[in-house]
ROKOL-519369 format. One record per residue (C-alpha): x, y, z. Coordinates in steps of 0.02 Angstrom, whole numbers, padded with zeros to 5 digits, always signed. Example, Ala and Ser with C-alpha at 12.3 -4.5 7.8 and 13.67 -1.06 7.14 Angstrom:
REM ROKOL-519369
+00615-00225+00390+00684-00053+00357
//
This chain:
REM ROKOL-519369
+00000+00000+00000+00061+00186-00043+00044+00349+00038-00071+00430-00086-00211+00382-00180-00295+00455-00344-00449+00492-00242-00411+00679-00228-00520+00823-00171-00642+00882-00306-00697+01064-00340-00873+01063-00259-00995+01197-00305-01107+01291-00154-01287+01265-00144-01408+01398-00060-01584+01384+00035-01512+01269+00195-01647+01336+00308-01574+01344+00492-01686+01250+00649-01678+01263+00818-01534+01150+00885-01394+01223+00891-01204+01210+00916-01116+01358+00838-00991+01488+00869-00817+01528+00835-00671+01427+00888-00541+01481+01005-00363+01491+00985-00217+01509+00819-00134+01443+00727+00021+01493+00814+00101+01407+00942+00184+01475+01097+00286+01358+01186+00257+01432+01364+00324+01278+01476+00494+01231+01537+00553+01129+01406+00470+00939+01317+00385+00847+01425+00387+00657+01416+00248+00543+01489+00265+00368+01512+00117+00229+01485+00109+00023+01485-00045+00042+01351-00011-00019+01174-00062+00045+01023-00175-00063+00895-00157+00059+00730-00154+00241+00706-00302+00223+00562-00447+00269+00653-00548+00147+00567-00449+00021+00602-00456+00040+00824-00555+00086+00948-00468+00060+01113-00416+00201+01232-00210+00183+01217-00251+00233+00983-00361+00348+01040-00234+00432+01154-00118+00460+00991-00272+00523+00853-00348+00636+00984-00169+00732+00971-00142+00725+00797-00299+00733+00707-00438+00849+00677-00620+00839+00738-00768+00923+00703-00830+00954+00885-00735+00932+01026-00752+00985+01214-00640+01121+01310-00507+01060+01457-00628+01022+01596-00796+00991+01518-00869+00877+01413-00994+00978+01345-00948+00980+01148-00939+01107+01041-00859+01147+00837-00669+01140+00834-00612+01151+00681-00785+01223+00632-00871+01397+00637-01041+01302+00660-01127+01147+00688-01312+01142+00691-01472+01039+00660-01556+01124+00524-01686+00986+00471-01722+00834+00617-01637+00718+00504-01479+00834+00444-01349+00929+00551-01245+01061+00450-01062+01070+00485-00960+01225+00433-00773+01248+00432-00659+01365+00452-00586+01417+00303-00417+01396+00238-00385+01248+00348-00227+01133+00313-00158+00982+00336+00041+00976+00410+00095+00906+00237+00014+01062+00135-00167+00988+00073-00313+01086+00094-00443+01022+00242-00592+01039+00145-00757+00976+00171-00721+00836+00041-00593+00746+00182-00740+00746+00307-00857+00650+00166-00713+00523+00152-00667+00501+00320-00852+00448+00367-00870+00347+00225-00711+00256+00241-00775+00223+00423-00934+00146+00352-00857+00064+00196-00710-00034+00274-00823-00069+00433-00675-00141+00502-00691-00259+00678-00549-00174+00764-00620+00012+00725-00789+00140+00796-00908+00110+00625-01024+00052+00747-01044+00209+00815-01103+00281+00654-01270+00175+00672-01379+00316+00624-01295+00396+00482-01372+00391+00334-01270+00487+00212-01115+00620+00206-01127+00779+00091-00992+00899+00034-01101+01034-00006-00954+01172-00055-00763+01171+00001-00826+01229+00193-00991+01144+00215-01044+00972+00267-01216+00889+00303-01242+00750+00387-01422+00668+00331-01454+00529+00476-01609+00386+00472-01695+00430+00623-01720+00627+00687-01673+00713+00833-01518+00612+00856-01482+00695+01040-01307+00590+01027-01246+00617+00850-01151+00804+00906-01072+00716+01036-01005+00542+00922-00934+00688+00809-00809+00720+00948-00792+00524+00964-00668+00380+00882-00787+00375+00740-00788+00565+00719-00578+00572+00674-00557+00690+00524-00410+00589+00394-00331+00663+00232-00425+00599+00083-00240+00608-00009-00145+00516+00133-00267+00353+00178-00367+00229+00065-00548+00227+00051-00572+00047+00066-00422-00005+00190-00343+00007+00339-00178+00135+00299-00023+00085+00387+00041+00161+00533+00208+00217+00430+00122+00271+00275+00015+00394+00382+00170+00477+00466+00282+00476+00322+00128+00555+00242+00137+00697+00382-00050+00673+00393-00105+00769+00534-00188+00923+00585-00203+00914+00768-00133+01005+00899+00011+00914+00878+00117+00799+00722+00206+00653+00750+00385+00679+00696+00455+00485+00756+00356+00338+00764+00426+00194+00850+00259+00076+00860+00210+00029+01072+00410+00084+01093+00449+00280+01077+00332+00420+01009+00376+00604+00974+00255+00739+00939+00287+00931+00881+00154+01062+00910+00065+01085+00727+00072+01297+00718-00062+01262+00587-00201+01205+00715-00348+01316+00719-00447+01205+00844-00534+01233+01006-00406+01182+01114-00285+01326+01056-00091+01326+01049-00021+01175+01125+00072+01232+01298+00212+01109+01258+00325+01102+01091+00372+00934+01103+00308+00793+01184+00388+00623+01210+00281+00448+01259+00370+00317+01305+00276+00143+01304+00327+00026+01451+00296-00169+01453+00296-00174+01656+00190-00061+01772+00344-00064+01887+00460-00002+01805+00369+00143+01735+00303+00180+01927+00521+00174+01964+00530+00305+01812+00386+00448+01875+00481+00416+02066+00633+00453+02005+00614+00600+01876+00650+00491+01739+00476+00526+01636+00377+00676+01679+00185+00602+01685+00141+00423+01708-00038+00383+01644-00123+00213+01635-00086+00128+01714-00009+00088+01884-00084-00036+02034-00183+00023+02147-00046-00034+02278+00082+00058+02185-00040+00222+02166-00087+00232+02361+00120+00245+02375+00139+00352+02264+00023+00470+02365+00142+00493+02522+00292+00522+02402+00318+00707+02410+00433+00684+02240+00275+00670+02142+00079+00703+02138-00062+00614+02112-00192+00678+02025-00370+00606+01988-00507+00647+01893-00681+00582+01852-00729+00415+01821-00803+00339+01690-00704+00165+01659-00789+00010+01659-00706-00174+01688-00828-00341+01636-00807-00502+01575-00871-00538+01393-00952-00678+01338-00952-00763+01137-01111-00818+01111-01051-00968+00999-00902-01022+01088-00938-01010+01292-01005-01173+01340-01158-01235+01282-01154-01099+01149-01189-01078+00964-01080-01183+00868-01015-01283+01015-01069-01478+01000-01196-01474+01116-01254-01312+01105-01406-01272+01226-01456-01070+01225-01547-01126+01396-01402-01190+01482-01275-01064+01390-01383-00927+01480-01383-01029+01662-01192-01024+01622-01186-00844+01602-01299-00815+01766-01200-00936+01860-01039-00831+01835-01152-00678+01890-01195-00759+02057-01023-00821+02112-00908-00681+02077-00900-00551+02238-00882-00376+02140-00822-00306+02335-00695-00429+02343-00631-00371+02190-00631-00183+02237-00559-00219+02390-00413-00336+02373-00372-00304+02232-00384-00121+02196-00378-00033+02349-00546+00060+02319-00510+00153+02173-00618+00063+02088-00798+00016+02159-00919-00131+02126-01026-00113+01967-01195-00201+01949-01282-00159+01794-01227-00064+01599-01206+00114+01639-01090+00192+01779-01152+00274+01936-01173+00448+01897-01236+00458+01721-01400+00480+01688-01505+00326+01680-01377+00198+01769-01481+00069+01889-01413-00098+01960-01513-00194+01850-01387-00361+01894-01408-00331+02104-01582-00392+02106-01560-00537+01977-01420-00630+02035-01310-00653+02195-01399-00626+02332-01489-00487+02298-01386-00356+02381-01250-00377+02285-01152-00502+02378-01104-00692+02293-01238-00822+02307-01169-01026+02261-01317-01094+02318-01396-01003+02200-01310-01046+02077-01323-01209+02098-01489-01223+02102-01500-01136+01936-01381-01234+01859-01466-01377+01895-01631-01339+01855-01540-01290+01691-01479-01481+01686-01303-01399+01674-01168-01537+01766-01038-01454+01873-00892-01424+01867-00911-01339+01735-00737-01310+01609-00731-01112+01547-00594-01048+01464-00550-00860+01534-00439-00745+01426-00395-00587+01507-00258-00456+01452-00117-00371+01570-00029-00257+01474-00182-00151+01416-00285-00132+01571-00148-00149+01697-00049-00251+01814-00203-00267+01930-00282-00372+01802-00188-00522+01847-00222-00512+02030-00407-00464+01966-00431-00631+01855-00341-00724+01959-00465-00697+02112-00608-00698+01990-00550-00898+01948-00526-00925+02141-00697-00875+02157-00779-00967+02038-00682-01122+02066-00707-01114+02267-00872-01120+02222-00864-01286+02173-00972-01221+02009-00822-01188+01884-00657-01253+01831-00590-01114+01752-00426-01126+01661-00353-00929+01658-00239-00868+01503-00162-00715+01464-00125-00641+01287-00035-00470+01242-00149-00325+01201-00111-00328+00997-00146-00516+00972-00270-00528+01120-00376-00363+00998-00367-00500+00881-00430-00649+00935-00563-00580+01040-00645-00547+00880-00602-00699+00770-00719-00806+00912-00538-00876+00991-00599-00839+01176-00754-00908+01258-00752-00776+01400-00641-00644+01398-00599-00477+01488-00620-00300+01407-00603-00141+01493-00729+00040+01413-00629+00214+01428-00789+00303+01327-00805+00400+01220-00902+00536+01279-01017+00565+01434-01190+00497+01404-01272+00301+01431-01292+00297+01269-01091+00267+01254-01106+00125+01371-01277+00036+01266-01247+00074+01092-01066-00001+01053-01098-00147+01158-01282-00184+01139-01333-00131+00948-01331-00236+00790-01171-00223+00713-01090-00204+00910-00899-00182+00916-00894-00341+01054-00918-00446+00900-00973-00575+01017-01141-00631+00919-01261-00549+01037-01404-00479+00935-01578-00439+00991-01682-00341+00872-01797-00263+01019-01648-00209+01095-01568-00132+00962-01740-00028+00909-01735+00039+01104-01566+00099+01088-01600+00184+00923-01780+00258+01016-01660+00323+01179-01549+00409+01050-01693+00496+00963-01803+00527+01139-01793+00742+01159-01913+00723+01327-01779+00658+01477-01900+00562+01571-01942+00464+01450-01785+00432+01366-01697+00379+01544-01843+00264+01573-01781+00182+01389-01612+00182+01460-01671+00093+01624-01753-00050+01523-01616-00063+01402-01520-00111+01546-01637-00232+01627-01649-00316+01462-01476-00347+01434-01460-00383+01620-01578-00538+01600-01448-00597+01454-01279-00555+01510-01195-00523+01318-01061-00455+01478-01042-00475+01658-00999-00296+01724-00891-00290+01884-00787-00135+01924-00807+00070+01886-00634+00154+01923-00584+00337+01885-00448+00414+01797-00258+00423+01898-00114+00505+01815+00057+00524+01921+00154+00676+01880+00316+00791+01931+00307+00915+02040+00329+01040+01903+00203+01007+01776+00038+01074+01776-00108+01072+01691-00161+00890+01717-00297+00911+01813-00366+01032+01661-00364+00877+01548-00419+00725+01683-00631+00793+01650-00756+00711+01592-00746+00718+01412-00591+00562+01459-00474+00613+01315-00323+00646+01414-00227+00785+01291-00040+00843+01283-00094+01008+01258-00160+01050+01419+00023+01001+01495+00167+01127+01550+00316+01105+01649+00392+01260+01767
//
């Protein structure tokens, strides 16, 4: 694959008569497209996350993320500490018919390697989303979008199948809403890391300028942005990617990297916090740990030789009952994180505990007997085998201790024999989706602040779990919620969305944690960029 592709940007002509309605996001965007390098000097920050491809369509995990939301372009976006989205690169963005929302640029925008920004790269990037549909990458996301017009150089509308979409402003700040150069990736597949950066194809607050994949990356403040966010406060920042959460704990202690962000232990956090060398800064929740199921591998499912939806399901609830979500918390991370017993965090609109009342004991505590009886009823022999994946280098070092107890407790209850495996993040982003892993553990950093973002990537035809859950009734409530402009009624659709699912358990949810980043003395600005919108950006950082 090359770096450019005869798919260029094509002289559009400007239509008239777009008739403006009431919703509205519009205004001007702050900042220049100068930069001002106002700190003490680069800045490097240190992480045990791995990378699965710079392409946007071809990820959607937090540690790609973490590199597009520097170096590309969105739409919308939200200020340092709020998640309340609004244009970026745009002068405008507005509903002006329930079923189309009318971006406008800025004009004159550019890319770092020279091309023009034009409307006609925000056509391709959502269509390349939606064309290569790719398992790794967001698509899903883009459930409601009908069709993407380049109107004239500057304008873009966005004509969606159902009206009212009270989410789609904020998925245009999402994975899904990352702006590429129509002249740098292909239309119909996944562009290689290296091809992107030797293609200088960014127009973020920062470029790339080294790209040493999961090893060494080094950014450069673009003076081209004209984004929200403003001048980065920082010229150049470095990321270094570590394999072990210890070592990169010994390198924030000692001065060796400036920031340390996802992740550390919880033990190795609460130490950090008497160590006068360093600080500790937190900042909202909004994570989410569980343990997926595959509908056609777990026992007793799909395509397995005795498959048995009825007993596949007592499986499911069985696992539900036995594992102790406080155990969990407590032993193994120290209270920052907390027990989680239904779709949707505490503290978004909508969440219940849709799972307390089904299984356990009622109260949230483990019930075997329970389970037993269940399983039995079920005709389900004990023990019963499961294979559990679960992944250490992505969600960190606590999720060894965390599966670990989580097999403990399942096997003590004389329900399970569970044999535990561990796979490294790129090959375990694999396999999770080519139906290698019966049960498995995945992690949510979301994508913006709303229940939708925990329902409609997980739950919705076409889901990014790739797990073979599919309910059509389901589906049809999530695309109702998204659509619902009167709150009462649309959290009441959120509550049953969750009580539906709960009765299937497509996932098993178990922990909500918040966000932890361990920094010098001297830098500042972290706690600007720890909010709620949970894109943690360079931009915001400054050392002196």
């Amino acid at each position: 694959m090359t770096s450019a592709f005869t798919n260029g940007k094509r002289a559009l002509v400007a239509t008239t008569g777009i008739a403006l309605a009431a919703l509205v996001l519009s205004g001007c965007a702050a900042g220049g497209g100068t930069n001002t390098d106002s700190s003490g000097g680069p800045i490097t920050i240190g992480t045990t996350d791995k990378v699965t491809a710079l392409d946007p369509a071809g990820s959607y995990d937090a540690a790609s993320f973490a590199v597009q939301t520097q170096v590309f372009p969105f739409l919308l976006n939200s200020k340092f500490g709020t998640a309340d989205v609004e244009p970026d690169i745009a002068v405008s963005a507005e509903f002006t018919a329930p079923t189309e929302y009318t971006v406008v640029l800025k004009p004159d925008l550019k890319w770092a390697n020279g091309n023009d920004l034009t409307s006609s790269d925000v056509k391709f990037s959502f269509d390349r989303q939606l064309a290569i549909a790719d398992d790794l990458g967001p698509s899903s996301l883009l459930y409601n979008l009908e069709s993407t017009e380049a109107v004239d150089d500057t304008t873009v509308v966005f004509t969606l199948k159902a009206g009212n979409d009270q989410i789609f402003p904020q998925i245009l700040s999402s994975p899904a809403g990352v702006l590429v150069d129509e002249d740098s990736f292909s239309a119909t597949e996944i562009t290689s890391d290296d091809d992107i950066v030797a293609a200088e194809a960014f127009a973020g607050q920062y470029v790339l300028t080294s790209y040493d994949f999961n090893n060494l990356l080094a950014y450069k403040a673009y003076d081209g942005y004209q984004g929200l966010l403003g001048a980065a406060k920082t010229d150049v920042i470095n990321v270094k990617y570590f394999t072990d959460a210890s070592n990169l704990k010994l390198e924030v202690q000692e001065g060796g990297i400036d920031v340390a962000y996802r992740s550390l232990s919880a033990t190795d956090i609460d130490d950090l916090r008497g160590n006068d060398a360093v600080k500790v800064v937190d900042g909202p929740g909004g994570e989410i740990r569980y343990i997926t199921f595959n509908f056609n591998t777990q026992p007793y499912g799909a395509t397995t030789a005795d498959a048995d939806p009825a007993k596949a399901l007592a499986v499911r609830a069985a696992v539900a009952d036995v594992v102790d979500r406080e155990e969990l918390a407590d032993q193994v991370y120290k209270g920052t994180y907390t027990p989680l017993y239904s779709y949707v965090p505490a503290g978004l609109t909508g969440a219940n505990e849709s799972l307390k009342g089904l299984y356990g004991d009622g109260n949230g505590a483990p019930d075997i007997e329970k389970a037993a009886a269940d399983l039995a009823a079920a005709g389900v022999p004990t023990p019963i085998a499961l294979n559990l994946q679960y992944n250490a280098d992505h969600y960190g070092p606590g999720s060894s201790d965390e599966y670990a107890l989580i097999k403990s407790q399942l096997d003590a209850s004389g329900l399970f024999d569970v044999s535990l495996q561990s796979t490294e993040w790129v090959q375990y982003s694999k396999d999770r989706v080519a139906d290698v892993y019966p049960a498995y553990q995945l992690g949510w950093f979301p994508d913006y602040s709303d229940a939708d973002n925990y329902l409609a990537p997980f739950f919705a035809e076409g889901n990014f779990l790739k797990n073979h859950f599919d309910d059509a009734e389901v589906t049809a409530l999530i695309q109702k919620q998204a659509v619902t402009n009167d709150a009462e009624e649309r959290t009441a659709l959120i509550e049953e969305i969750q009580d539906k699912v709960a009765a299937q358990l497509s996932t098993v949810p178990l922990l909500q944690g918040a966000q932890v980043a361990i920094t010098g003395t001297d830098i500042t600005g972290t706690a600007d960029t720890l909010d709620a919108s949970f894109k943690f950006r360079y931009g915001a950082l400054a050392k002196g």
